[in-house]
PyMOL Python script that loads the backbone (N, CA, C, O; Angstrom):
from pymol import cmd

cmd.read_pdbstr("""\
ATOM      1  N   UNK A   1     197.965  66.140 146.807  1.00  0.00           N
ATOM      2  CA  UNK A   1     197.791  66.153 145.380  1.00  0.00           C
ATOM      3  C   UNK A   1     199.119  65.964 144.663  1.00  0.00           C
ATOM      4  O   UNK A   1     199.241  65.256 143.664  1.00  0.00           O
ATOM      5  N   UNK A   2     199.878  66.486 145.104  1.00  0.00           N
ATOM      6  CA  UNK A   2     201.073  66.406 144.368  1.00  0.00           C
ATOM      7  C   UNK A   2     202.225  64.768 144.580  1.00  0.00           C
ATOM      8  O   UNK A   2     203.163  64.435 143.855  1.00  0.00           O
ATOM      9  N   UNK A   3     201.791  64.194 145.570  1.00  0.00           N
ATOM     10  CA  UNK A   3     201.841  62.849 145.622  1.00  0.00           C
ATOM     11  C   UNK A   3     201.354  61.892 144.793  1.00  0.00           C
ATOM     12  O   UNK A   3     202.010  60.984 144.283  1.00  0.00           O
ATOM     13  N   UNK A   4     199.924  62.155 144.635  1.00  0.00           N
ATOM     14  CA  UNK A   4     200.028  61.146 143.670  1.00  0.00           C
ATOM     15  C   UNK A   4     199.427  61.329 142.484  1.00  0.00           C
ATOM     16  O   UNK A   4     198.777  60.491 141.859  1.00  0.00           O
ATOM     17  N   UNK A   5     199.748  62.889 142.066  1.00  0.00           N
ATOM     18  CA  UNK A   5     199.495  63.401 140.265  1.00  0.00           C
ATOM     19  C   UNK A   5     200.780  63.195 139.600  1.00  0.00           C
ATOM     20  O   UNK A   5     201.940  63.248 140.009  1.00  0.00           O
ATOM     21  N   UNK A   6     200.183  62.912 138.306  1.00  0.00           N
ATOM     22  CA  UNK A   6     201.349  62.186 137.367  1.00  0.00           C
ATOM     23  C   UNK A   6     202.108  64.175 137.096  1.00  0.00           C
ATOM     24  O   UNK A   6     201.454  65.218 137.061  1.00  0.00           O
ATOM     25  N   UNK A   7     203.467  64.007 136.973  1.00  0.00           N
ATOM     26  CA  UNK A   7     204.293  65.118 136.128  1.00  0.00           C
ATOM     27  C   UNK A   7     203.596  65.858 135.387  1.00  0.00           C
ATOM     28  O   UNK A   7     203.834  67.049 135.583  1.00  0.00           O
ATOM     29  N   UNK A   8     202.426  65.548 134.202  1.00  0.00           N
ATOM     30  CA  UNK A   8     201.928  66.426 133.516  1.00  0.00           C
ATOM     31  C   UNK A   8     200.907  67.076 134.498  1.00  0.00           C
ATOM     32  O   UNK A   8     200.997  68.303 134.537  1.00  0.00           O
ATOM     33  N   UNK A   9     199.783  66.421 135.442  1.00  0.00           N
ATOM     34  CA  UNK A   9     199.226  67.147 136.536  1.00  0.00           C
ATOM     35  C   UNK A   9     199.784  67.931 136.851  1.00  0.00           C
ATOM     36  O   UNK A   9     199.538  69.043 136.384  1.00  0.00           O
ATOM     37  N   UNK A  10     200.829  67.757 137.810  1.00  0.00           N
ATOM     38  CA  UNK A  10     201.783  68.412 138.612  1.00  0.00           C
ATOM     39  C   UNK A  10     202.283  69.773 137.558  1.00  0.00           C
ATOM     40  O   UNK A  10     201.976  70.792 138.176  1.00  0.00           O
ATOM     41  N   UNK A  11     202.729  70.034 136.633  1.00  0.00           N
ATOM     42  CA  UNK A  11     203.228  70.703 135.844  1.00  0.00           C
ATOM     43  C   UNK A  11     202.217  71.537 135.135  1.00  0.00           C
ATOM     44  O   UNK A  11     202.714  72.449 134.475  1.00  0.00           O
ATOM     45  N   UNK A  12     200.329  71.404 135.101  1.00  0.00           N
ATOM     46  CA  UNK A  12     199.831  72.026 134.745  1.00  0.00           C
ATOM     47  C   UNK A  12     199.102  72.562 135.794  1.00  0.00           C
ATOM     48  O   UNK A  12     198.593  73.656 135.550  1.00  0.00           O
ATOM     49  N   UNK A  13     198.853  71.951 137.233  1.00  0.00           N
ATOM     50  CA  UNK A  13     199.112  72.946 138.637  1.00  0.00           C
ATOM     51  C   UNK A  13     200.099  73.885 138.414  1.00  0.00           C
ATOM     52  O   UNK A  13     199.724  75.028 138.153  1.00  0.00           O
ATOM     53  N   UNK A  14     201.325  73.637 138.463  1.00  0.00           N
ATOM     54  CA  UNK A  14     202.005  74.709 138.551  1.00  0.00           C
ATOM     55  C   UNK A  14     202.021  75.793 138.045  1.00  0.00           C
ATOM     56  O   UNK A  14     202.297  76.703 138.827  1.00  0.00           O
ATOM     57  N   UNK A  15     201.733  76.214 136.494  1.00  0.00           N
ATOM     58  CA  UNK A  15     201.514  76.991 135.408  1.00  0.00           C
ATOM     59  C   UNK A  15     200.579  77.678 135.681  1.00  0.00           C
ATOM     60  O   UNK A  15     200.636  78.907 135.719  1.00  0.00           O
ATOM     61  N   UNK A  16     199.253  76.790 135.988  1.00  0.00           N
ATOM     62  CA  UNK A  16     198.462  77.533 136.959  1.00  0.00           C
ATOM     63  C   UNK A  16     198.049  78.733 137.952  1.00  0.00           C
ATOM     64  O   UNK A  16     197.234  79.657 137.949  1.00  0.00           O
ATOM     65  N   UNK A  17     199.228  78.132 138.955  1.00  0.00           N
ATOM     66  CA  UNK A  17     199.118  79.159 139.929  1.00  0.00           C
ATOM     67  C   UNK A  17     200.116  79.975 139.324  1.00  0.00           C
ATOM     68  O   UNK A  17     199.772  81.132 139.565  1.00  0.00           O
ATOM     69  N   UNK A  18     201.302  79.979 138.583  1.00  0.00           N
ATOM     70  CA  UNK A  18     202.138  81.059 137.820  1.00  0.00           C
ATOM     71  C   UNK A  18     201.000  81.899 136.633  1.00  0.00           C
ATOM     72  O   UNK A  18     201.551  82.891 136.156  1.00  0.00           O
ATOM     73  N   UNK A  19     200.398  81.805 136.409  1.00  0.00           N
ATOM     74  CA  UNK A  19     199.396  82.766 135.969  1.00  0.00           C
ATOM     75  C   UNK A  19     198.542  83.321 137.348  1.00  0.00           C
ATOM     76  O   UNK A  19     198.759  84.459 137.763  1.00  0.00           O
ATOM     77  N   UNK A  20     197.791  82.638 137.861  1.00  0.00           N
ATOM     78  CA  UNK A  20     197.136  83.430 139.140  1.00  0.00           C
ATOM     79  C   UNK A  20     198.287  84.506 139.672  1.00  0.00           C
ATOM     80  O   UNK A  20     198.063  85.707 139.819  1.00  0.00           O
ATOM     81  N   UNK A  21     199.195  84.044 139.860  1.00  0.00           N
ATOM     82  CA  UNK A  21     200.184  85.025 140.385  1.00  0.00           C
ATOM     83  C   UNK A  21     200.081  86.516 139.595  1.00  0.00           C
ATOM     84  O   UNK A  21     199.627  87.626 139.871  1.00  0.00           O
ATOM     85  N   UNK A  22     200.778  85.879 138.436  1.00  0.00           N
ATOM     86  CA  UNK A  22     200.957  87.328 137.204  1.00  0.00           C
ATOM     87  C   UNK A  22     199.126  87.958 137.505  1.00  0.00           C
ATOM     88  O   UNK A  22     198.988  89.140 137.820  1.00  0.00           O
ATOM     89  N   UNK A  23     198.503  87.508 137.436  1.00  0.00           N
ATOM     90  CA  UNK A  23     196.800  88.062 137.339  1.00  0.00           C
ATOM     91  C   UNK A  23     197.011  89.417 138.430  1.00  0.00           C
ATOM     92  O   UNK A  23     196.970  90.618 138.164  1.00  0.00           O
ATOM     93  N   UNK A  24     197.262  88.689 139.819  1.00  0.00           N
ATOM     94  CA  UNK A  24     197.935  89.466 140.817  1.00  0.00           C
ATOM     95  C   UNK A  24     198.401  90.463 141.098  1.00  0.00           C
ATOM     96  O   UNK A  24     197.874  91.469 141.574  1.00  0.00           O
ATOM     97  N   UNK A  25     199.889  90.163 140.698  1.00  0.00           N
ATOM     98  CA  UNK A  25     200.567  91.625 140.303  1.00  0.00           C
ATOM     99  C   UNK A  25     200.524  92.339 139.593  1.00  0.00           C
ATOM    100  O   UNK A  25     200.814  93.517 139.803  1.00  0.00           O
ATOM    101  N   UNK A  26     200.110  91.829 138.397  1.00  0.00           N
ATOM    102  CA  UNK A  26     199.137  93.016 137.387  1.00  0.00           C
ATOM    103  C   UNK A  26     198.448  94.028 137.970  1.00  0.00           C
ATOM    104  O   UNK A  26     198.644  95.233 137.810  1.00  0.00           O
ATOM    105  N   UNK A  27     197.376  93.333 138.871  1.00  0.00           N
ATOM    106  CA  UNK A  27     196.065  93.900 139.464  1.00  0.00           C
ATOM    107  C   UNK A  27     196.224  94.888 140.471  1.00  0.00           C
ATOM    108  O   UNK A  27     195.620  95.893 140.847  1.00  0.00           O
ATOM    109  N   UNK A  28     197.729  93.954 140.924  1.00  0.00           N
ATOM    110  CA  UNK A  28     198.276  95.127 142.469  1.00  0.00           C
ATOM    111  C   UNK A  28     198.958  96.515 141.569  1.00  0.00           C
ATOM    112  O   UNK A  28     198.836  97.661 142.002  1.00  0.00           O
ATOM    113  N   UNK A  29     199.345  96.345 140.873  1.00  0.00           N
ATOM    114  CA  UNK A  29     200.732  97.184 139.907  1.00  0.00           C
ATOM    115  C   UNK A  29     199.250  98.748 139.592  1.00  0.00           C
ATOM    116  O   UNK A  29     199.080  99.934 139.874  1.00  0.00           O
ATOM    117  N   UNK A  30     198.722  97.884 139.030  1.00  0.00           N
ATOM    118  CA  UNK A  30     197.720  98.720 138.348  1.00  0.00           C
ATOM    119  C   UNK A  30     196.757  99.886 139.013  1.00  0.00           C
ATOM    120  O   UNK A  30     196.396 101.031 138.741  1.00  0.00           O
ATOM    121  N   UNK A  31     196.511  98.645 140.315  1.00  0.00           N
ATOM    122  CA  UNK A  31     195.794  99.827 141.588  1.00  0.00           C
ATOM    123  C   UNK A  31     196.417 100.401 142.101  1.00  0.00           C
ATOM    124  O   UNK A  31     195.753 101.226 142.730  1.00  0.00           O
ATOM    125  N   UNK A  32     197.776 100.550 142.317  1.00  0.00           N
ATOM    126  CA  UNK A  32     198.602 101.338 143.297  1.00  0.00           C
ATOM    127  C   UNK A  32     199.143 102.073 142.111  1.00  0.00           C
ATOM    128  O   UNK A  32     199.922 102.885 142.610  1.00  0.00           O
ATOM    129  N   UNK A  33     199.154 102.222 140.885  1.00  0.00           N
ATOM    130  CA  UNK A  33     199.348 103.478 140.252  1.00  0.00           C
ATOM    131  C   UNK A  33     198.219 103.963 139.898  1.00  0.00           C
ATOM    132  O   UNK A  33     198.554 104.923 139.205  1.00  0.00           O
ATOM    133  N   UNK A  34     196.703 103.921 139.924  1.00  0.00           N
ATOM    134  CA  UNK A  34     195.518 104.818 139.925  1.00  0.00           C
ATOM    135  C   UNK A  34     195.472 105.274 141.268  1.00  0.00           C
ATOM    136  O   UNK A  34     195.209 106.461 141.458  1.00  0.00           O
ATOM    137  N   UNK A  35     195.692 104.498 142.256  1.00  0.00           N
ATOM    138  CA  UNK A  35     195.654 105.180 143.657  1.00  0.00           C
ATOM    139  C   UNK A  35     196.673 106.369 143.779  1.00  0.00           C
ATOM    140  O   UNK A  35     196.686 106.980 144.848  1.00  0.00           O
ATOM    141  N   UNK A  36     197.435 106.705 142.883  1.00  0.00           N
ATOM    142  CA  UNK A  36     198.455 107.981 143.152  1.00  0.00           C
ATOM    143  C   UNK A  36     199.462 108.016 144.666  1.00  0.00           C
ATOM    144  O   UNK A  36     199.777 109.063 145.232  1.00  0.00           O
ATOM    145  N   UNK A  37     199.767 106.933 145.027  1.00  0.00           N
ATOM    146  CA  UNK A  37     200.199 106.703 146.320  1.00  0.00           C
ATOM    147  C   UNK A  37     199.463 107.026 147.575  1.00  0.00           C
ATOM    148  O   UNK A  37     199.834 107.746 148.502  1.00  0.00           O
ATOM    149  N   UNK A  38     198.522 106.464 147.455  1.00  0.00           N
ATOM    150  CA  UNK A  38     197.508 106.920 148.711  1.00  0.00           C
ATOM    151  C   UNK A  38     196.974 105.060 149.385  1.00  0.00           C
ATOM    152  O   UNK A  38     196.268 104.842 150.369  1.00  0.00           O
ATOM    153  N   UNK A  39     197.745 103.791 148.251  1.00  0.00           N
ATOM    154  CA  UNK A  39     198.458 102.211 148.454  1.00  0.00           C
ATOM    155  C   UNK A  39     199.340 102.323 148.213  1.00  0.00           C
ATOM    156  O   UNK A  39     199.643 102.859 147.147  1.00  0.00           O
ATOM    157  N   UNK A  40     200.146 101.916 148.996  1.00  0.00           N
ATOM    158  CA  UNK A  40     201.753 101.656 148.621  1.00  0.00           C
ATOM    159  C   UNK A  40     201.358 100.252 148.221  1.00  0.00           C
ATOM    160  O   UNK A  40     200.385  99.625 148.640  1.00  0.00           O
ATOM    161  N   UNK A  41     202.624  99.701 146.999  1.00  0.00           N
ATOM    162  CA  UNK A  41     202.317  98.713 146.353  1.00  0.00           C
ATOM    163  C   UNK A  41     202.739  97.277 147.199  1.00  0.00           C
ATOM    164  O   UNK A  41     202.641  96.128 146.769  1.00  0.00           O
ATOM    165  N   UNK A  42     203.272  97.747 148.630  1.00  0.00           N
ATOM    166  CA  UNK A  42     203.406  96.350 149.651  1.00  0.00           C
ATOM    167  C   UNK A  42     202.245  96.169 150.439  1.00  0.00           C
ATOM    168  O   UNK A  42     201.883  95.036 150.755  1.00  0.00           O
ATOM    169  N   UNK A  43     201.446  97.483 150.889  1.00  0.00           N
ATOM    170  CA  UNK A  43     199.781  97.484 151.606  1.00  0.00           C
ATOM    171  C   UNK A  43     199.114  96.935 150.196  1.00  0.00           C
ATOM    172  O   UNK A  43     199.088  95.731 150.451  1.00  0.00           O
ATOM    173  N   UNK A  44     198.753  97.018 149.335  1.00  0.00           N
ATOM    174  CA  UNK A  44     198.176  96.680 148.525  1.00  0.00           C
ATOM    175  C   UNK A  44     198.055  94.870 148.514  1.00  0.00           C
ATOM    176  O   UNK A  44     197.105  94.101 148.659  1.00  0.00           O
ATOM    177  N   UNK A  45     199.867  94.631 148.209  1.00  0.00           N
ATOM    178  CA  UNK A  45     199.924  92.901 148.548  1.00  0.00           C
ATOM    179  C   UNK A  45     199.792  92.191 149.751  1.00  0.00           C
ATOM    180  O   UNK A  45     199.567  90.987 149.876  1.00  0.00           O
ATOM    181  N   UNK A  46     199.999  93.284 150.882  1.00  0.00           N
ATOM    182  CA  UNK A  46     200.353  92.045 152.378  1.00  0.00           C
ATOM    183  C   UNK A  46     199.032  92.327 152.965  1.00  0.00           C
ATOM    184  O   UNK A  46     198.294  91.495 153.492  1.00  0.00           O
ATOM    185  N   UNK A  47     198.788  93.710 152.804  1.00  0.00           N
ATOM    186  CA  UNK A  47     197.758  93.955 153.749  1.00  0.00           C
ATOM    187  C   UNK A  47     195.978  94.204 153.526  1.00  0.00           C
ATOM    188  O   UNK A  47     195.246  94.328 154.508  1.00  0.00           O
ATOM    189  N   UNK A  48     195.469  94.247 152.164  1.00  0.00           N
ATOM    190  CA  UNK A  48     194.614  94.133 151.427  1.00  0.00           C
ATOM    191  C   UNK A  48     193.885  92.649 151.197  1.00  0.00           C
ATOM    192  O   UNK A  48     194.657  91.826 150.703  1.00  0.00           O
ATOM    193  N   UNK A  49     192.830  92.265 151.406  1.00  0.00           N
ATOM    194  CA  UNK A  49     192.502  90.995 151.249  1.00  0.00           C
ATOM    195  C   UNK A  49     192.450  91.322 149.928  1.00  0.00           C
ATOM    196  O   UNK A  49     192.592  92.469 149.506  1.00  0.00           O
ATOM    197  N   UNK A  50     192.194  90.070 149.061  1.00  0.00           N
ATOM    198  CA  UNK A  50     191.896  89.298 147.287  1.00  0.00           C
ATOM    199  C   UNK A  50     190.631  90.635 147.140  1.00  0.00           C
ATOM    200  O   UNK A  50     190.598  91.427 146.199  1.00  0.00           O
ATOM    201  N   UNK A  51     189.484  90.622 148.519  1.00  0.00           N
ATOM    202  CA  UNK A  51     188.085  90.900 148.237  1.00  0.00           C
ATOM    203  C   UNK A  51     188.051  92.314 147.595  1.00  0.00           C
ATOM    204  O   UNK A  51     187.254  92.783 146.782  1.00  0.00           O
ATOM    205  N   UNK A  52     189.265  92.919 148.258  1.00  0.00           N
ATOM    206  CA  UNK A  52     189.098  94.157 148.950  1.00  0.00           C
ATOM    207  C   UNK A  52     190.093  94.868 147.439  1.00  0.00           C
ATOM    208  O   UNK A  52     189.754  95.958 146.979  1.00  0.00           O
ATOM    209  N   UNK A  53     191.077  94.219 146.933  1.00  0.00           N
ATOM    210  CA  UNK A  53     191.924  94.161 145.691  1.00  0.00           C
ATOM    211  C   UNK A  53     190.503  94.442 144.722  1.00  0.00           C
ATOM    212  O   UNK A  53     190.110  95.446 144.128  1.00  0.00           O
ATOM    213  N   UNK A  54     189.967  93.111 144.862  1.00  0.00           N
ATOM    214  CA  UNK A  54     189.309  93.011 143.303  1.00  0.00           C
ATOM    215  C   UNK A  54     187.967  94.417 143.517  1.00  0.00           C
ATOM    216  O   UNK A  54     187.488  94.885 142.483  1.00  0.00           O
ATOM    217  N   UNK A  55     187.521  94.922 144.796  1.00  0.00           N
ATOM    218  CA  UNK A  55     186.831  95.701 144.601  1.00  0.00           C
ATOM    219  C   UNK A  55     187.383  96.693 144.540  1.00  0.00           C
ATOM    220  O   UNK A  55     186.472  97.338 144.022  1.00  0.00           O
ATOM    221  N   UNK A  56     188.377  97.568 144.677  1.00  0.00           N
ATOM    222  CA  UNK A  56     188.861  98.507 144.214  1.00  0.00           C
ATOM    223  C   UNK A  56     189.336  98.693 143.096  1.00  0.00           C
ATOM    224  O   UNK A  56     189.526  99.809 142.612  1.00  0.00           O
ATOM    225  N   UNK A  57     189.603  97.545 142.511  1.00  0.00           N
ATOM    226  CA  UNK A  57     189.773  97.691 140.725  1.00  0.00           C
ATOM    227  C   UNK A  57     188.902  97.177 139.924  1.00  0.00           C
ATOM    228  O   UNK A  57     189.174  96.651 138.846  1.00  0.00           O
ATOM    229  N   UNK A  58     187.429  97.341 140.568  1.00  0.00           N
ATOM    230  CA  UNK A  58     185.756  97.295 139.920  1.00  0.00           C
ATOM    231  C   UNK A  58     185.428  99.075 139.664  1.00  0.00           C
ATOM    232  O   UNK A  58     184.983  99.782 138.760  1.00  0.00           O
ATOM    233  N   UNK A  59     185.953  99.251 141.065  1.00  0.00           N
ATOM    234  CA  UNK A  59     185.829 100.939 140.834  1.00  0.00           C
ATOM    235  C   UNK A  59     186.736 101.743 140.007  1.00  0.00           C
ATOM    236  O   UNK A  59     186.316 102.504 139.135  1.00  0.00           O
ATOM    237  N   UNK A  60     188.239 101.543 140.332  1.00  0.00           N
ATOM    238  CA  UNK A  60     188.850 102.291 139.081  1.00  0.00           C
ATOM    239  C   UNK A  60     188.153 102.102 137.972  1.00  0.00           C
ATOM    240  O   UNK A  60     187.614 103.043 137.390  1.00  0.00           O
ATOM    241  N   UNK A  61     188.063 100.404 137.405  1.00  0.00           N
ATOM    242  CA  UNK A  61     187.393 100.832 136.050  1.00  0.00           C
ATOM    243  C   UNK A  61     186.507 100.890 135.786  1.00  0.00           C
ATOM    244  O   UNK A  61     186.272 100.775 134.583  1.00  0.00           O
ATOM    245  N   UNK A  62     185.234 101.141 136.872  1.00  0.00           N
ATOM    246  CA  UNK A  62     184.084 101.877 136.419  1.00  0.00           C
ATOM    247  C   UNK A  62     184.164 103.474 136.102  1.00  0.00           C
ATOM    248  O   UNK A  62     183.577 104.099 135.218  1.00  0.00           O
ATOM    249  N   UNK A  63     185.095 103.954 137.124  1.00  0.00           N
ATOM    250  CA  UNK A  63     185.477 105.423 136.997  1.00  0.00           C
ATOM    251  C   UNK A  63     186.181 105.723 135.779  1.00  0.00           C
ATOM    252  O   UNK A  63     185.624 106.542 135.048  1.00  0.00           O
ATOM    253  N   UNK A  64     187.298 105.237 135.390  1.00  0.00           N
ATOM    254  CA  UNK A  64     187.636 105.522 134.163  1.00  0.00           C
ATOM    255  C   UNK A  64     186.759 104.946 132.564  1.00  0.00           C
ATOM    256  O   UNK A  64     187.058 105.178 131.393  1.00  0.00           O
ATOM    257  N   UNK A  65     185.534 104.084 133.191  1.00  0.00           N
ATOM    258  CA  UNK A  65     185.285 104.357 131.981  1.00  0.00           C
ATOM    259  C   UNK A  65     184.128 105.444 131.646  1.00  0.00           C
ATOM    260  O   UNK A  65     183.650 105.515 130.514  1.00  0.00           O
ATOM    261  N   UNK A  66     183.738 106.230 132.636  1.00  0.00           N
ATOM    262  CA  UNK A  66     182.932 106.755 132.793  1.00  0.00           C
ATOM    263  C   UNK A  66     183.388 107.999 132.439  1.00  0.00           C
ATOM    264  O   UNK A  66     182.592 108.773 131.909  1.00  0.00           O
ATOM    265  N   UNK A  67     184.887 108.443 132.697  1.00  0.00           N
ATOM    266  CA  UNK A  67     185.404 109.665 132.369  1.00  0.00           C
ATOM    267  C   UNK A  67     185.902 109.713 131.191  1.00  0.00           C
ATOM    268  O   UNK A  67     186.243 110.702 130.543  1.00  0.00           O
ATOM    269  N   UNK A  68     185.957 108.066 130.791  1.00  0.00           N
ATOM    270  CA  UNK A  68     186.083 108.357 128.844  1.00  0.00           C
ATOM    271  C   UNK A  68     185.264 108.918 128.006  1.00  0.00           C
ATOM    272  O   UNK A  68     185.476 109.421 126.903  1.00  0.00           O
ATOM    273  N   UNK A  69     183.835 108.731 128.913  1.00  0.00           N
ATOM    274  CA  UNK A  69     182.733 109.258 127.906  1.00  0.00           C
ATOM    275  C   UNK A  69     182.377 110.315 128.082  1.00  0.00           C
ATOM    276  O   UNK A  69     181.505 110.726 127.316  1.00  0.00           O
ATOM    277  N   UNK A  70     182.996 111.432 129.398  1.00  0.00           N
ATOM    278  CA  UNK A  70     183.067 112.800 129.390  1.00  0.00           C
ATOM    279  C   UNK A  70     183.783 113.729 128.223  1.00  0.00           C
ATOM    280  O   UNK A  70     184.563 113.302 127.371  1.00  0.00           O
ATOM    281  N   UNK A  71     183.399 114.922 128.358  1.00  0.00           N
ATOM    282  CA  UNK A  71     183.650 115.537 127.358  1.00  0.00           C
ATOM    283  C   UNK A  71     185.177 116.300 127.900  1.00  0.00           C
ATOM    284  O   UNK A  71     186.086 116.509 127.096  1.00  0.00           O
ATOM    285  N   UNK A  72     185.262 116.595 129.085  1.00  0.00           N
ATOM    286  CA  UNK A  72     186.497 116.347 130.046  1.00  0.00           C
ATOM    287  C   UNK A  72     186.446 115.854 130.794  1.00  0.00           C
ATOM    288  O   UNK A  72     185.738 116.127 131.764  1.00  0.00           O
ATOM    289  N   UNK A  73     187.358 114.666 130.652  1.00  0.00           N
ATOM    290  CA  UNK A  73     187.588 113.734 131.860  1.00  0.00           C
ATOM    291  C   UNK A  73     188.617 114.400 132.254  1.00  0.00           C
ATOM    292  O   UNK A  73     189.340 115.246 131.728  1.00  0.00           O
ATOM    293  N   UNK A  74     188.556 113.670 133.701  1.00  0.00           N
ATOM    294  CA  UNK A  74     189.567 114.115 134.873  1.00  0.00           C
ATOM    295  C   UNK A  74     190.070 113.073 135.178  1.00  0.00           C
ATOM    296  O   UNK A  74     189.376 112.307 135.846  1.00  0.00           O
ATOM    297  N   UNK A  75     191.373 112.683 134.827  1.00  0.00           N
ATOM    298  CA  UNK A  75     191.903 111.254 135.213  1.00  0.00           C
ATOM    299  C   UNK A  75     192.582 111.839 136.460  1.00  0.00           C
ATOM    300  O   UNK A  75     193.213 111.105 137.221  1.00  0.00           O
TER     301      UNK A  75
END
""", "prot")
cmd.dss("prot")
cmd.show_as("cartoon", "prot")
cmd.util.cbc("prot")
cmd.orient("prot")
């Protein structure tokens, strides 16, 4: 692809995956500080599949939003 996409292709691939990235480390940053160190934030990136990422931060924020609507939540 990058052979024979013109510069603006090539340059809006790239941007691309520089957002997928940031999406990423957001996502990793975010679960390994609700996890309270129970992921370290390098198991989280090397050793965690995408699947296994995005379902554990289905559950944090089902859990937290569930403890918003308690009368005490327990974060």
């Amino acid at each position: 692809m990058l052979r024979i996409g013109s510069p603006e292709k090539i340059q809006e691939m790239f941007q691309k995956l520089e957002n997928e990235i940031t999406i990423i480390i957001d996502n990793i940053t975010e679960l390994t500080y609700f996890m309270r160190g129970a992921v370290s934030y390098d198991s989280a990136l090397m050793i965690l599949s995408a699947g296994e990422r995005d379902r554990i931060n289905r559950f944090i924020s089902k859990r937290l939003e569930s403890e918003a609507k308690s009368p005490y939540p327990n974060y």
